[in-house]
Structure formats: C-alpha cells, structure tokens
C-alpha positions, -999 to 999 in steps of 0.1 A, spaced: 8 44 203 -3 12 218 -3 -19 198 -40 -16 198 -45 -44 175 -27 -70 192 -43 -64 225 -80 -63 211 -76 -101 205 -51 -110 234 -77 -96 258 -98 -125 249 -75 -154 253 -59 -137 288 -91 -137 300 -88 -176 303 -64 -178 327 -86 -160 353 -113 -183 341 -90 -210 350 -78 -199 384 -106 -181 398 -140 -192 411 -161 -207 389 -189 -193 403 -175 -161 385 -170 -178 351 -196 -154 333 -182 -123 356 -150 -126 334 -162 -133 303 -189 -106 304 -159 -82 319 -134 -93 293 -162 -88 263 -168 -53 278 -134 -48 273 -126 -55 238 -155 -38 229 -144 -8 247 -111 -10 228 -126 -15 192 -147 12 201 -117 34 209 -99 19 178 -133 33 154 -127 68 171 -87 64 166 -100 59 128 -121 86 122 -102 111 139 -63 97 120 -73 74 98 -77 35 95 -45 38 77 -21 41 109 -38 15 125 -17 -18 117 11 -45 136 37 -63 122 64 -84 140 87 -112 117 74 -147 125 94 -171 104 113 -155 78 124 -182 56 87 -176 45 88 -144 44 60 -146 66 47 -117 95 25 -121 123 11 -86 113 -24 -73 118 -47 -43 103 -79 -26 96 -91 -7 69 -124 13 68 -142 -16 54 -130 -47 79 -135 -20 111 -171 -24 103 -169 -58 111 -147 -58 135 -168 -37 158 -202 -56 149 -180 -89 162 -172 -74 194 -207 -57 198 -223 -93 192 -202 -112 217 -207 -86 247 -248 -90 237 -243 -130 237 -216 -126 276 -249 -105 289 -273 -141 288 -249 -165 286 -255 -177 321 -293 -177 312 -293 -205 286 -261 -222 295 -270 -244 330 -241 -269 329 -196 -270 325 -201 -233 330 -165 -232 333 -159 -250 298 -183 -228 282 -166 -194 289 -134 -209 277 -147 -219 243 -166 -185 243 -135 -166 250 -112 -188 226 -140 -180 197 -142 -143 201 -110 -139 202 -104 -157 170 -133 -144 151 -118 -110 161 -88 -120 147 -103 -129 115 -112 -96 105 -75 -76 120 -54 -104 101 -29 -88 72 -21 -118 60 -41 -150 46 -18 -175 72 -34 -154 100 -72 -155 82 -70 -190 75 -56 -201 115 -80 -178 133 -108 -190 105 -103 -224 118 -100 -221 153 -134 -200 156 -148 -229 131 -137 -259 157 -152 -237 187 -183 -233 177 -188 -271 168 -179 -273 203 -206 -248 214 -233 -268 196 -220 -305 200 -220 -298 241 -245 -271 246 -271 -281 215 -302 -295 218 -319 -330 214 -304 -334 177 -268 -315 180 -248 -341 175 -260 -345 142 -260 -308 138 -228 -302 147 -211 -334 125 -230 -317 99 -220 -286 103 -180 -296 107 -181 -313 75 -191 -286 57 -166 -263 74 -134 -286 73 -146 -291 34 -148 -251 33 -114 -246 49 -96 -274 28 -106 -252 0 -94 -224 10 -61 -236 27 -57 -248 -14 -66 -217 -26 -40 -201 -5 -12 -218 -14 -15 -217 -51 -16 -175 -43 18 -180 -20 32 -199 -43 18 -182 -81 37 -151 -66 71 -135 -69 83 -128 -39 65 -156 -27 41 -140 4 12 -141 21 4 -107 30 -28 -91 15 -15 -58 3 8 -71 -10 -10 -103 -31 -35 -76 -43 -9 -55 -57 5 -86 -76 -24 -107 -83 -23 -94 -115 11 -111 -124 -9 -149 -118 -16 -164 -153 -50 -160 -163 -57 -199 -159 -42 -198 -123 -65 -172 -110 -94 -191 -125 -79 -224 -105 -78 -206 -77 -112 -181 -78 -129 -217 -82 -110 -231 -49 -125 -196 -27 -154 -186 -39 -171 -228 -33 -151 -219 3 -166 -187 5 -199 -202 -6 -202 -226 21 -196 -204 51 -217 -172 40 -239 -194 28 -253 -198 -7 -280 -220 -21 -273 -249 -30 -244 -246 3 -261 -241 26 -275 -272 44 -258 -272 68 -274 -238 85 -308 -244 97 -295 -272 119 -275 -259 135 -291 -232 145 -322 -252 151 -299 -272 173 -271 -244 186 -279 -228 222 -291 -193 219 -260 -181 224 -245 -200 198 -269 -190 168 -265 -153 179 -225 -160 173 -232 -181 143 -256 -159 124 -240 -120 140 -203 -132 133 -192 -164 113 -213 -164 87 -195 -130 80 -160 -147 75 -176 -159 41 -184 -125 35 -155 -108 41 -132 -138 23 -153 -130 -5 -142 -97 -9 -107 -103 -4 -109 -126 -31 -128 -96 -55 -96 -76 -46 -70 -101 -48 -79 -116 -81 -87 -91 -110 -96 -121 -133 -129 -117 -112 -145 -87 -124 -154 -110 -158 -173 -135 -137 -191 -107 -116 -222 -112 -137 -225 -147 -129 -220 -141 -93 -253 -116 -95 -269 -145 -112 -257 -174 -80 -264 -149 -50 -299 -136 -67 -307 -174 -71 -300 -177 -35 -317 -149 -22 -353 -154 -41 -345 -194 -27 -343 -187 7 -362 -162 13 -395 -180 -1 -383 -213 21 -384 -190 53 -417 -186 43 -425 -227 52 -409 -225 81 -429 -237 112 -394 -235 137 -395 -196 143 -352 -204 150 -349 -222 112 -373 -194 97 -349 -169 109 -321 -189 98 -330 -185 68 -332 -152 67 -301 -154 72 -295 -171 35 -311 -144 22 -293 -118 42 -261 -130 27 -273 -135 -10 -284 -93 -11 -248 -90 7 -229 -111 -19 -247 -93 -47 -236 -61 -31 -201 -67 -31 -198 -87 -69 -209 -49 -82 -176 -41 -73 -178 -5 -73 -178 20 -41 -212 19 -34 -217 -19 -33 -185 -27 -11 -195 0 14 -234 -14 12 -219 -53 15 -203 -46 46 -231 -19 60 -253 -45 49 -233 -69 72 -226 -50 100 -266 -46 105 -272 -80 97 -246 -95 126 -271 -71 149 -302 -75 136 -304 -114 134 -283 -116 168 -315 -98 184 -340 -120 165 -320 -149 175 -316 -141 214 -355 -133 213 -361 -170 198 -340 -183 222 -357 -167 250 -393 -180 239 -377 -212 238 -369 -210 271 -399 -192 281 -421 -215 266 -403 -247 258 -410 -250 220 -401 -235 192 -430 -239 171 -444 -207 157 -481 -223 160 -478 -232 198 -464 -199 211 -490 -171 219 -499 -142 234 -461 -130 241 -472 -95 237 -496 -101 267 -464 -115 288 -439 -103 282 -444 -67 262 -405 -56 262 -399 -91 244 -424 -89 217 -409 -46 210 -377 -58 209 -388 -83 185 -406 -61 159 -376 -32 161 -356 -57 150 -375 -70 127 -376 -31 113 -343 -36 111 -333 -65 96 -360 -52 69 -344 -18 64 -365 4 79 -355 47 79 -332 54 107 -320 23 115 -285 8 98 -304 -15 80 -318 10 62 -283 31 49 -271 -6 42 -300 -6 16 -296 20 1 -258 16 -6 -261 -17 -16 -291 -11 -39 -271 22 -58 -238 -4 -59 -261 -28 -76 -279 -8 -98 -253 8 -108 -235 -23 -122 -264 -47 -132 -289 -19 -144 -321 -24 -136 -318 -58 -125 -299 -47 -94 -334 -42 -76 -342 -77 -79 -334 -86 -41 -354 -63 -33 -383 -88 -39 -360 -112 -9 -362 -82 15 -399 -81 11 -406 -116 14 -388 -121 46 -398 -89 61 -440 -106 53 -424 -139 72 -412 -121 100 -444 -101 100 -463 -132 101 -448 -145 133 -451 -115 150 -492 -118 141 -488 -155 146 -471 -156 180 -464 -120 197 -500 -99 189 -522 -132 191 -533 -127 227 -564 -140 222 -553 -175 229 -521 -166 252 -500 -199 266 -488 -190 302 -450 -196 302 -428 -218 321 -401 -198 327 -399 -161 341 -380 -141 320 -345 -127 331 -338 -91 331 -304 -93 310 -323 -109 280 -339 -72 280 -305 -56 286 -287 -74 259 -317 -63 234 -316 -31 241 -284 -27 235 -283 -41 201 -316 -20 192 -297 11 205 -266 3 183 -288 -2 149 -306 28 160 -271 51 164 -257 38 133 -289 41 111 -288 81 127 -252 86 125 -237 64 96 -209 88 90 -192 74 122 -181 41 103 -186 58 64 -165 88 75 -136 62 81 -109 66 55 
C-alpha cells in the first residue's frame, strides 16, 4: 500500500511550491485544489479503516537513532475522527478564502497551506517529538493569520494569543522530556510510553500530569485559561476563527487524552477534572449569554464546547472517549459554520454587533437556514452528529460520575437559548431589516452546505467513524 499517511500531510506543503511559481492570480485555485485533495485522501484513509482496520494504517522511517527516535505516523479509530473533521474544515475555509482575504493573497495561501498541513500532522503523529513540532508550527501560523489578516485590534490579539500558546507549549515541551527521559528505553513514541507509563514513580507522573494538563488547559481552553480566545476570534479573519475554533482548539483535546492514556496516576484525579471542566462549562456558557459581538458569543460557545468535551474524556471509560472525540468532530463543524456565517454578516453588513444586524432572514434566506441547522447542531439536535456525540458523552459521564454526569447538560441548554436569541435578535427580526453593503458570494453558501451536509451524514450514519476498529 501507499504510504498514505505521509502523503496526506506532504500534499499540503507541495502545494507551496506551485503557489510559489505560478500565477498568483491562481493562489486560491491551488489551495482550494490541494484542500480537495487531502480531503479526498483522508476520506479514502476512513474507508481503508473501516473496511481493514485503523490498525494497518501507520509509517515509520529511523530519524536520528542515537535517540531512538522515528519520524513515524498513525491513526487509530479515535484520532481518524479528527483527522477527517481537520481536513473537512480547511477545504470549507479554501472555498471563501478569497472572499474575506483582499490583500498578500500569495502570503496567505502559504500560511494556509503550511497550517493545514501541520494541524494534519498533529493528529497522524506516533510520537510526542512529531505532536509537539507540528503543535508549534500550526500555533506560529495562525498568529500569522490574525497578526496580518485581523482586524482593527489584531495586533493585540494576536500578542495575546502567542503568549498564551508559547506558555502552553513550554509546558508541554517540559512535560515531554521528563516522559523521554523517566523511561527505560528512553523514547518518545506513544505506544510505546503508554505501555510503560506505569514504570514512572508515582511523584514523576504527578510532576509531569501538572506540566500537560495547565498546557492542555490553555489550548482547549478552560476557565480561568482561556483569555486569550474571544480576541482573537473577535479579531481573526473569518477564515481564521473557522481554523481556530474547527481545528486548534482540538490539539488541547486530543493532548488531553493522550495524557489520560499515557499516565495511569490520572484516573485518581479524574474527579477533580469533572469538577475544573463542569466549572468551565456552567462559566462560559452563562458569559456567552452577555455577549453583544455575535463572533465572541460564539466564541464562547466554544469554552463550553470544550468543557462538555473534557468532561467526556476524564470519565475514561468507552463511552466517554468515543463521545469526547464525537463530541469534537461535530464541534470543529458546527462552530466552523457558525463562524463562516459571522464572518459573512460582517462582511455583509460591516458590524458585528448582534443589536445592529437585522432582517438577514429577509436578505439573505440561505444565510439565516444555514445558521439555525447549525445551530441544531452545535445543540445536539436528532440526526445530526451533534446529537450521537451527546448521547455518548452523556452515557460516558454518567456512567463514571453518577448522576452528576448530566450537569453539562445545563451548558448545552444555555448556549443553545444564546444562539436562539441571535437568531430572534438578528436573522427573524425583519421588521426593522438594515440593507447590506456587500452582496453576498455564492461560495459562502457552498462552503455551508457542505459542512451542514457532513453533520447531517454523520448524525444518520455514525457507524462510518464508530465502526472503525
């Protein structure tokens, strides 16, 4: 076979050259074509999966053997989930890129390209070298993307967002050395830390769970870590917040349960992770509630989104690992639609400001359904992914806090009445319509559709990614 899993993330960076020696009037032609393709190819790599197994699908080639370390990539049923909501959200965000980004065209498509194929390579990566280098290389694009291509405020949105991220990653890069270094043979591959982690002293896992799980905090993120969010996506082009919010904030996620796995010392703190990501979730989702910025009320969603996910995955149990990552495959889609639609009214109307945007519904009616699917959605309704995510993630919980595990539930509803609101507020309220300034572009509509479509087919057909073993 192919090395399928080497290619999914070359196709990215090869892209650039032709970015670089062709036309740039056909900058967005090759990023949108080189988008298609990786999606094609993850999507071939999910069939591969479910017809053989996740289990044959994996890369290894020595890199520098006096550290016993391998550039060597794979997926398991769990991180194939992510990887094919990653390439689904950056072939959505290649549709309108040319749409909301005017200027360095050129630049843009490079730093697009360079981050998707990192953030791809974050989830295929077998060992923690290869997390942590694509980790930081995704991280450093994307303060690209908002310190060029922000809004009035981005530089401070995007200082503030790298300090939080370099903080994040110097944590982690900490964290991974004491687990290279607290193991015999020293090594950094996954399978093989979680089959040792055992043999780390008791204190040194404890050192060391501290060191990821404030990382881990930070990039999902978690109340009180998460500061730095509603900037910058207030701040971050449309583009940008749909990357953000559908794929980065994921890496905290996903690091998270790495860490479960790696480190058995952190089934005894499991309780008091319920306790931090409930906190967070009843937190946020009552501040989205304030919001008058329909792209910061969304944001944080987002928060909340993440705290129902965390809880999800400290259950530690089948259920919640399979509802965590459901849970976060439809959020990457969900709140990349909510976010291109903000983005859009932005653009359409020049404001962001719930109160000063009406009569969308009026205007522009495929904007405002796109809109309220996605709001059913994010929310969970039947036949929609958001909706299996729920119900995994709320068995997982159950089943390992009692009756507390239906908490969040209280979070889901509270931002499901906020996003309700605005769609009262702004989309149905065509009593006082505002005439927009912009027309609206066709591949807005496109790119919706298609990430309506996907939450649609996997809400229907869940067994595509469950059946995965």
């Amino acid at each position: 076979m192919l090395p399928i899993l080497p290619l999914i993330i070359l196709i990215p960076f090869a892209a650039i050259a032709a970015e670089l020696m062709m036309d740039r009037h056909h900058s967005y032609q090759i990023s949108f074509v080189a988008s298609l393709a990786s999606f094609l190819l993850v999507a071939f790599t999910v069939y591969y999966a479910y017809v053989h197994g996740s289990a044959s699908l994996s890369f290894s080639s020595m890199y520098v053997p006096s550290l016993n370390l391998h550039f060597s990539l794979q997926v398991t049923e769990l991180s194939l989930m992510l990887l094919l909501m990653t390439s689904i959200v950056f072939l959505a965000a290649s549709v309108v890129g040319k749409y909301f980004i005017g200027s360095k065209k050129r630049m843009y498509n490079i730093i697009f390209l360079v981050s998707e194929g990192a953030s791809l390579g974050v989830f295929v990566s077998a060992n923690l070298f290869l997390f942590y280098v694509f980790w930081e290389i995704a991280e450093i694009m994307f303060f690209f993307i908002i310190f060029l291509y922000g809004g009035y405020n981005r530089r401070y949105a995007s200082i503030k967002f790298i300090i939080y991220s370099l903080f994040s990653s110097l944590l982690l890069l900490i964290g991974i050395m004491l687990l290279y270094s607290s193991i015999t043979p020293h090594t950094f591959n996954i399978n093989g830390i979680i089959a040792a982690g055992g043999s780390i002293s008791a204190s040194t896992q404890t050192i060391i769970l501290a060191l990821l799980l404030v990382s881990f905090l930070i990039k999902m993120p978690v109340f009180p870590f998460h500061g730095w969010l509603p900037d910058a996506h207030t701040e971050a082009p449309t583009t940008g917040s749909m990357i953000l919010a559908g794929v980065l904030l994921k890496f905290g996620g996903y690091g998270l349960f790495l860490m479960l796995l790696m480190l058995p010392i952190a089934s005894h703190y499991a309780p008091y992770l319920f306790v931090v990501f409930l906190l967070s979730t009843v937190y946020s989702a009552f501040a989205c509630m304030t919001q008058s910025n329909i792209k910061r009320l969304i944001a944080y969603t987002s928060i909340t989104d993440m705290g129902i996910v965390g809880i999800g995955l400290s259950a530690m149990n089948t259920f919640g690992y399979n509802g965590g990552f459901y849970a976060m495959f439809n959020h990457g889609i969900a709140i990349a639609l909510l976010f291109l639609i903000a983005g859009t009214l932005d653009h359409l109307y020049g404001t962001l400001e719930i109160d000063r945007i009406k009569g969308v519904i009026k205007n522009f009616p495929a904007l405002s359904y796109l809109f309220i699917i996605g709001t059913f959605t994010a929310v969970g309704i039947p036949l929609t992914s958001g909706f299996v995510a729920d119900l995994l993630l709320f068995f997982g919980s159950v089943k390992a806090f009692g009756i507390f595990g239906v908490l969040p539930l209280a979070g889901i509803l509270i931002i499901g009445a906020a996003l309700f609101w605005v769609i009262e507020r702004t989309f149905m309220n065509s009593s006082t319509a505002v005439e927009p300034y912009n027309p609206l572009d066709r591949n807005v509509v496109a790119s919706g559709v298609f990430l309506i479509a996907t939450a649609i087919l996997f809400g229907i057909l869940p067994f595509i990614l469950l059946g995965i073993t």
